[in-house]
N, C-alpha and C positions, 0 to 999 in steps of 0.2 A: 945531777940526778939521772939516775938509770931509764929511759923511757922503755915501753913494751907496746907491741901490739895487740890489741881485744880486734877477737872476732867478729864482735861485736861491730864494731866501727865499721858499717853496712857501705863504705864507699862515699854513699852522698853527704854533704854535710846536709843533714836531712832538717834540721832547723837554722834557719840564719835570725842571728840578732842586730838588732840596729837602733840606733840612739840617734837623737838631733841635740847640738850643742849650741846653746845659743845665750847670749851676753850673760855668761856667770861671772860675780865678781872671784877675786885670786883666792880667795877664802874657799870657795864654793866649786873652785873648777876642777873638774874630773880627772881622775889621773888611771892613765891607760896602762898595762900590763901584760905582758901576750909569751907564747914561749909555744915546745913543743911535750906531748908527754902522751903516752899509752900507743906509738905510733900514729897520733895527730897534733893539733893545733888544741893551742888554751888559750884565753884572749879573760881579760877581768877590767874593766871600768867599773872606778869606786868613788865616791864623795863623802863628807863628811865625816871624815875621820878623825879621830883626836888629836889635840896640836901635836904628841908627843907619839903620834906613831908615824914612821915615815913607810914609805915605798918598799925599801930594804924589808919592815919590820911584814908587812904586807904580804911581799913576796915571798919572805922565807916560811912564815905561816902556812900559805896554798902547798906552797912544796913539798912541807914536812907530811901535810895529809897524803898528797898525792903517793911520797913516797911507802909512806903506812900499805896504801892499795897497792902499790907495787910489789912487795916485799910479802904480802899475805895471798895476791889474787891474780896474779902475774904466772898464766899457765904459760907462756912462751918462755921465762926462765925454769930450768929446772931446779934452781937453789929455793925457788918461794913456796909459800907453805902449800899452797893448791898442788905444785908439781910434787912435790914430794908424798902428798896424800895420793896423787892419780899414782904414784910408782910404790905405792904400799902394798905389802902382800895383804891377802884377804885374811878376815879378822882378827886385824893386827890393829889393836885403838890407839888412835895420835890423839896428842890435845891441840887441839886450834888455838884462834887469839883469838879475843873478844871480838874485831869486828869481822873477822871471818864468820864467826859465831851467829853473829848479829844477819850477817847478807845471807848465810846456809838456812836459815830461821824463816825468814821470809821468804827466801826465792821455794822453800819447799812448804809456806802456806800456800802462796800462788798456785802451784802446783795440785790444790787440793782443789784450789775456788775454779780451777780452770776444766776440770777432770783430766788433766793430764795434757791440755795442749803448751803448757808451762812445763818444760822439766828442765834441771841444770846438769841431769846426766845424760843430756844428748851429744853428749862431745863425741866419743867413738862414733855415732853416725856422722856429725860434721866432720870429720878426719877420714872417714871412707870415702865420703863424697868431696875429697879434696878443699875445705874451706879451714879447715884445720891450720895448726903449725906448717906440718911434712907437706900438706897441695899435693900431686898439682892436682887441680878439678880434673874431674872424671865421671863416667856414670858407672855406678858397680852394677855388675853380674844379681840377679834375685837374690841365687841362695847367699851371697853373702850380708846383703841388706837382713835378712829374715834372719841371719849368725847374730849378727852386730844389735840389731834390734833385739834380742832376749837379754843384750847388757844394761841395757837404757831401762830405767826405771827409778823413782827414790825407794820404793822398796828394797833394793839392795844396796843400802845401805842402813847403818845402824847408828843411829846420831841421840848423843844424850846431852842434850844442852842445859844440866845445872851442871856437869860437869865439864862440858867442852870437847866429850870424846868421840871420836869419829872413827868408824871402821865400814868398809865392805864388807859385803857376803859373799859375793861370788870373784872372780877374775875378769878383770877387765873393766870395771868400773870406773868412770871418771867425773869429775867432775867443769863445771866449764861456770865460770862467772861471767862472762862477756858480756850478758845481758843486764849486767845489774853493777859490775864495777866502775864502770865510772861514773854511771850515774850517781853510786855511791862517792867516790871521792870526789865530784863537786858536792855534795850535800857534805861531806866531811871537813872539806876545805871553806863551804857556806860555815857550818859551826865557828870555825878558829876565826875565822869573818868577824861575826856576828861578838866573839869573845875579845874580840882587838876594840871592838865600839864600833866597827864603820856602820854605819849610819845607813847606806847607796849603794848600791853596788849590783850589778850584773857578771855571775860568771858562768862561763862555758866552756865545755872543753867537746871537742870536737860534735859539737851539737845539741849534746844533753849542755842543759840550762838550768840556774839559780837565780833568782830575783829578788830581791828585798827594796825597800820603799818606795825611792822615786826616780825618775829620770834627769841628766842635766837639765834638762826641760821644764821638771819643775810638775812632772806629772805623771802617771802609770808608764811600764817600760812598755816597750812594743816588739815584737817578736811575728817573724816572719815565720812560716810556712813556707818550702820549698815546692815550687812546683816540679813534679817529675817528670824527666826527660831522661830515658837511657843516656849514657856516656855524654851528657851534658851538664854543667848546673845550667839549672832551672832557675825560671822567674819567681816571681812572688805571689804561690796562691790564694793565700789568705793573710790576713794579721791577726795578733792576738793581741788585746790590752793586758798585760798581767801585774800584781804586786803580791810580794813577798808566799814565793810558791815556784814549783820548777815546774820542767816545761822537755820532753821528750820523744821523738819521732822513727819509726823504726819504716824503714822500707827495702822491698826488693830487687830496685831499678836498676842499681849498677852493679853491685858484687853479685854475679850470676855465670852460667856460661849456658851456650848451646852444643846441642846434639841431638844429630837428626832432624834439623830442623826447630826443635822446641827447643825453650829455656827454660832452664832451672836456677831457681833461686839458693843462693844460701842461706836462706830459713827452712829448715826438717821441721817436718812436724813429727815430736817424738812417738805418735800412736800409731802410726803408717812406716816412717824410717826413709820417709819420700821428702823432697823440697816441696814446699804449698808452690801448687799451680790452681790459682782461684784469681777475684775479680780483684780483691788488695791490691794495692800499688803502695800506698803508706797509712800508717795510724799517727796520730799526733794526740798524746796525751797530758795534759795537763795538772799536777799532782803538788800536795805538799810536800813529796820526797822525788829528789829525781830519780832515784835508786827507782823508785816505784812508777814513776810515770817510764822509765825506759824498760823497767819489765814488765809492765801492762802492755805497753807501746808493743813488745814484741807477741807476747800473749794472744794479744788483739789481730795482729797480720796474721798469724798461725792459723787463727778460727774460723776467718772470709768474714766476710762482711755482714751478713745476713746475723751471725753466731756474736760477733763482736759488738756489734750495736744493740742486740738486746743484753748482753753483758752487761755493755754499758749503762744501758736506761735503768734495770736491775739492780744496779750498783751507784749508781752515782756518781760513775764517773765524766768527766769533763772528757771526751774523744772527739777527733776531725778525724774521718776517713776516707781515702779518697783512691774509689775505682777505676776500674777501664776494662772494658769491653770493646773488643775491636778498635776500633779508631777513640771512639767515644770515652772520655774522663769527665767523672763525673764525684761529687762531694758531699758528703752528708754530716751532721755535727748531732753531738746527745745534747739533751734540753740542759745539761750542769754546762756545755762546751759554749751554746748560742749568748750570754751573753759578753763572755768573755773575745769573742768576734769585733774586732773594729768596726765593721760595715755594721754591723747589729746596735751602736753605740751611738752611730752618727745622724 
């Protein structure tokens, strides 16, 4: 299978997951699974599967999904359907595939709930500021941030989804999934999961997470929270108890650079055309889709914390945020996130 890199993939493995194994009989015992895909790591621990499905049948399942995201949402190829739409002359209508359809659909309601600190046409700004395919980082000149930013917007574009058609308005339009495809192809690959019978299972691919029933343990799975350290991994901030719901963490600790002094994250916020320099350090959201909890996840760092937490209480989402002011890190969780909290449990 062809792997790619998302931009998305913010450096940290910004959620670790972890299971305890302990006296399952052969019936019952967990079968591990792990590979590379989207330029990171996928790891899948499963139980309970039907006698008549093996490992092979498992594995080629996750794959076929993954390769679906690849072949649709894959801006570092230029044969997949994204790259070919960002190389479209303007109002020229292409037909997408249903789940391109499906991720464009939602990443541009987001977009509405957010007022715009959501947009998946910020790619031309990620590509100026060197986080893109081409790199390298750099800090652009004003006037061309202020050029770049009159392309950024869903406004121009023209999307009619009973048909599936998609066109730009203007020149220079692109579009950028990073924030939503993989959380997407594990939810895609949780489906073929879920349609095989397995029963258990945990899957992750580079951070973004899927969960269904129980743990070899015999109980909710448990999922870490990364603590943030520049150019380190990090110990374990928090835990989460979670069952069947994904699980996704968006932060600005490692993929960033300096200049002059400061640093600049590779999160743009699309209303400005600037990296978010605020008190965020990570969002960790909790969701029935991971597609959704990694584009909340991102949504959420964009906004600063003050913005993101009433979001959150407002909506109901399950968020752990966690700042830092000068030396000082510091954690706060929405009333849907507390008691999904280990320590809150025990």
């Amino acid at each position: 299978m062809t792997s790619f890199r998302l931009s998305a993939i913010r450096g940290p493995a910004l959620v670790l997951a972890f299971c305890c194994v302990v006296a399952c009989s052969e019936a019952d015992r967990p079968v591990q699974i792990a590979g590379q895909v989207f330029g990171t790591t996928w790891s899948l621990t499963y139980l309970g599967a039907p006698v008549d499905v093996t490992s092979v049948d498992v594995q080629d399942s996750v794959e076929t999904a993954f390769n679906i995201v690849n072949e649709s949402m894959n801006h570092y190829d230029t044969s997949s359907l994204i790259s070919t739409f960002n190389a479209q002359a303007v109002d020229t209508p292409m037909e997408v595939d249903w789940d391109f359809a499906y991720v464009l659909s939602a990443a541009l309601a987001l977009g509405e709930v957010t007022d715009g600190a959501y947009d998946v046409t910020v790619s031309p700004l990620s590509d100026l500021w060197g986080f893109g395919p081409g790199g390298p980082k750099r800090f652009p000149v004003e006037a061309d941030i202020a050029a770049v930013l009159g392309r950024v917007g869903s406004n121009h574009l023209a999307w009619q989804p009973e048909t599936r058609l998609l066109s730009k308005t203007m020149p220079g339009v692109a579009l950028d999934f990073s924030s939503l495809a993989k959380g997407y192809a594990v939810d895609l690959a949780a489906d073929a999961l879920d349609e095989l019978g397995v029963a258990h299972y945990m899957l992750e691919i580079g951070g973004e997470v899927r969960v269904r029933g129980q743990s070899p343990r015999g109980d909710a799975w448990r999922i870490a929270i990364e603590r943030p350290e520049p150019g380190a991994r990090g110990g374990v901030q928090a835990a989460l108890v979670l069952e069947d719901t994904g699980v996704a963490t968006s932060g600005d600790y490692r993929n960033f650079f300096e200049h002059e002094g400061d640093r600049y994250s590779h999160l743009i916020d699309p209303r400005t055309g600037y990296p978010v320099r605020h008190d965020v350090v990570s969002v960790t959201v909790v969701h029935g889709s991971a597609m959704m909890a990694d584009a909340w996840a991102t949504a959420l760092t964009v906004m600063g914390s003050a913005e993101a937490m009433a979001m959150a209480e407002a909506r109901g989402l399950a968020v752990y945020v966690i700042t830092q002011v000068g030396d000082r890190t510091e954690s706060v969780a929405s009333r849907a996130m507390k008691p999904l909290l280990l320590d809150d449990r025990q």
